[in-house]
N, C-alpha and C positions, 0 to 999 in steps of 0.2 A: 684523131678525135675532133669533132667541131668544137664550134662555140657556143654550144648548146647542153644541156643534162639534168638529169629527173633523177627524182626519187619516189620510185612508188611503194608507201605501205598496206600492207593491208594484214588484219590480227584477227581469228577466230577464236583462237585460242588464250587462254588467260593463267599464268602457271599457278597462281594462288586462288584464281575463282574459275573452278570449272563449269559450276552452272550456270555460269554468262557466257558460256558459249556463244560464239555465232555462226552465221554461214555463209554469208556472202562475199565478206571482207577481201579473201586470197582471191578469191575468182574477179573483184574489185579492181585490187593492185595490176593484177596478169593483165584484165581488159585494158586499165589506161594504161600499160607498157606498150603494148600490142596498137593501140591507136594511135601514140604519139612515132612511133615506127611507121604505122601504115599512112598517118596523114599529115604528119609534121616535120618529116625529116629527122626525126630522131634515127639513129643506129644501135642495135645491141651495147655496144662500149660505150653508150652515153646516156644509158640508162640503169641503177643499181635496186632492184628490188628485194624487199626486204619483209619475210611473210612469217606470222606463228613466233616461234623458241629465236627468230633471228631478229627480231624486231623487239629489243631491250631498248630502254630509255636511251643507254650510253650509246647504243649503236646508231640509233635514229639521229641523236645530237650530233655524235662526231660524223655522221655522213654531212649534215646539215652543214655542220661547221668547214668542213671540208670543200664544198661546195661554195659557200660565202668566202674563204681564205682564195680559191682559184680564181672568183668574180673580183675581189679585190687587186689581185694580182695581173688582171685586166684579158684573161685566159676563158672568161665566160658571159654572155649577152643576154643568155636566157635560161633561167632554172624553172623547172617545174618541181613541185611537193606533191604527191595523193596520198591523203592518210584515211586508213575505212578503217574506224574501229568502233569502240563506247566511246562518249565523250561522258565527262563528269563533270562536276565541280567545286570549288576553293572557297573559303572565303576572301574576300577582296581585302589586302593590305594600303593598295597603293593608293586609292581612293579615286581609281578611274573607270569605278564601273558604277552606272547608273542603278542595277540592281543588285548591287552589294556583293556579287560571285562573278569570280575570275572562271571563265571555262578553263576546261584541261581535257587533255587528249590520253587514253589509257594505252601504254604499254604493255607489251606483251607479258613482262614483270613489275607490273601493277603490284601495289603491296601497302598497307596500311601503317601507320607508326602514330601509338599511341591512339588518339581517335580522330585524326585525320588520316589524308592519305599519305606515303611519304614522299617527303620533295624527292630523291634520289629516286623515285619509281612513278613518278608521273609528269606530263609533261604541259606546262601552264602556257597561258596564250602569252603572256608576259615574256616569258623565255623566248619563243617564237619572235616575239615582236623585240626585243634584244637583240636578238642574233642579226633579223634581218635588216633592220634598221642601219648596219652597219654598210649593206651592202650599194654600192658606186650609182650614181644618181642615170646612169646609161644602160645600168643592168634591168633586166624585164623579169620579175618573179610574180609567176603564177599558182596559186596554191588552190587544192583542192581537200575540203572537207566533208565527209561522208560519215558523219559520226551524230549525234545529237546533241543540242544547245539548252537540252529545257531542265529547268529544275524543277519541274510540277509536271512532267509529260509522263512520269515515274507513279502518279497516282492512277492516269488513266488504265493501267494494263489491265486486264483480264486473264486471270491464272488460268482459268479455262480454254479459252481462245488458244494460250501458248502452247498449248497441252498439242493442237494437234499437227501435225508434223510439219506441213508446209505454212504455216500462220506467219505470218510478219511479226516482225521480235523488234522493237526500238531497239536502238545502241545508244542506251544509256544508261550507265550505274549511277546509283543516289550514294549519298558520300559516306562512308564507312560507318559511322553510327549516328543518333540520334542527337548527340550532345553536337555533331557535327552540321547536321540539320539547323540544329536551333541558331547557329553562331549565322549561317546563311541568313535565314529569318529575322535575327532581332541585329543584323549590324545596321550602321547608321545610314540612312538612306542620303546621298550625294547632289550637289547642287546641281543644275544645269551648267552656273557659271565655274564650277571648279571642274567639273569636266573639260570646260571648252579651255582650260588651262595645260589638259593633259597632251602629252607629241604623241598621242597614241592616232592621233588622224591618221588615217592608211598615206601612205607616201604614193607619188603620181604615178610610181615604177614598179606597186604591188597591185597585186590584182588576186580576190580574192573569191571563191568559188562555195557556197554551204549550201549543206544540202536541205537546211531549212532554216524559218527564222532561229532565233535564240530564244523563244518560248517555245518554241517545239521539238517534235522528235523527227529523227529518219528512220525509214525503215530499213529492214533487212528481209528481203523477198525472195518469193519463189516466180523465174520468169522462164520458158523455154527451155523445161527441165533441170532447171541449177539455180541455185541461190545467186543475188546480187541484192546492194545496197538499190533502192528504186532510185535516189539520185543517179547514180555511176550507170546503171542499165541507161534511163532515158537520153541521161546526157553521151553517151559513147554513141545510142542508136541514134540521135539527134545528128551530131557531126558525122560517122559515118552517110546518112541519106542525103545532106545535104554536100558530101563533097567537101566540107568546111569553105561552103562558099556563103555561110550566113555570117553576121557580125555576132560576137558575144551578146549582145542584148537580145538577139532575135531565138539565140540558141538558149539563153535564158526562157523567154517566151513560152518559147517550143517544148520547153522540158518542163514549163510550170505547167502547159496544158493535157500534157502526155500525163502526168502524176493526175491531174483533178480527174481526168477521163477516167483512170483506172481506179479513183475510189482512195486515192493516197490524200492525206491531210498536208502533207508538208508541204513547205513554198520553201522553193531554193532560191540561195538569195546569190547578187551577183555586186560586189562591193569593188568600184574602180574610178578612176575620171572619165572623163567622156570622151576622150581619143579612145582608147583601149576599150571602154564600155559598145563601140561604134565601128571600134576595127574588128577584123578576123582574127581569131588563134594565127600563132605565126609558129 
């Protein structure tokens, strides 16, 4: 096994909310296995995908954590993350978000408690940024998000539109009820200067992949006969034609121009320093 390994998720399925289905998510996860095999060196054995009824909070974590304990133990150099699902969100505790909501990433046992969501069944960008935080200042983690960031992208939809079969469906659920709503809306809005207090600065050794800003939504598309998230399609067709002989920023570029051409709103964002923003996928 190298010194290298991914996790790719990808959730259509929801066990507590069936009509949030989606469609593109598993065809999502397979695509960036399949990539990082055809153009990164990756090998089946250093890749664990994890799609629908197999993709539980606990499993997702403990793969995560697993994967951060080997990097620690100096056994790995480069991890990859793809997660395609709904993205949600929390109210902010910690007081490091500028818009008062923590995003979170839905598992495939997504599940409510009380009238939020339940910590044991969702998974907050906070956890994420714990876990990884831990990991050795030589390790390269790449993470890919394919979910939606927006807490008002949920007004926009059009019941009609979803109605007809191949339509673009955001992924994104609004937060279990009403009273959960308002906590987002009336928490206390945050300083500039007590954020710039927060370690949540991305570290120089993460590098971070969305499929749009954090006011907006991603889609879930219909592209050459099959569903795909429209980040995941452009960004896969982007390094596929170019060989992965373009730098991350260019493949950025490339995959903002591809979405505006096809009539997509989203802007994917690419969060790194500027070695890595300048280098190639490796």
């Amino acid at each position: 096994m190298s010194n290298r390994r991914a996790l790719c998720v990808g959730i259509n399925k929801f066990k507590n909310y069936p009509t949030a289905e989606l469609r593109g998510c598993v065809n999502d996860a397979n695509d960036m296995a399949q990539l990082l095999k055809d153009m990164l060196g990756f090998t089946d054995a250093d890749i664990t995908v994890l799609t629908d009824a197999q993709a539980t909070k606990a499993r997702i974590m403990s793969n995560l954590k697993s994967l951060v304990a080997d990097a620690k133990a100096g056994k790995l150099k480069y991890i990859v993350f793809s997660l395609s699902s709904h993205g949600t969100q929390v109210p902010d505790v910690s007081g490091d978000e500028a818009d008062r909501a923590d995003e979170a990433f839905c598992p495939y046992d997504l599940a409510a408690k009380d009238d939020q969501w339940d910590p044991d069944h969702i998974i907050l960008d906070d956890e994420l940024h714990t876990l990884f935080t831990q990991l050795p200042q030589d390790v390269l983690l790449e993470c890919y998000f394919d979910t939606c960031h927006s807490g008002t992208g949920i007004k926009n939809l059009d019941p009609v539109v979803l109605l007809l079969p191949n339509a673009p469906r955001p992924r994104y659920l609004p937060p279990p009820s009403y009273k959960a709503f308002l906590q987002l809306r009336d928490a206390p809005m945050r300083t500039v200067a007590a954020l710039r207090k927060s370690d949540r600065m991305l570290a120089r050794h993460h590098i971070l992949w969305a499929g749009c800003r954090d006011d907006q939504t991603s889609a879930d598309a219909y592209f050459d006969g099959r569903f795909n998230g429209a980040f995941t399609y452009y960004y896969v067709k982007t390094v596929r034609a170019s060989n992965n002989t373009l730098s991350r920023a260019k493949v950025r570029d490339a995959v903002r121009a591809a979405l505006k051409k096809a009539k997509f709103d989203q802007i994917p964002q690419l969060e790194c320093d500027a070695t890595n923003r300048n280098g190639r996928l490796i």
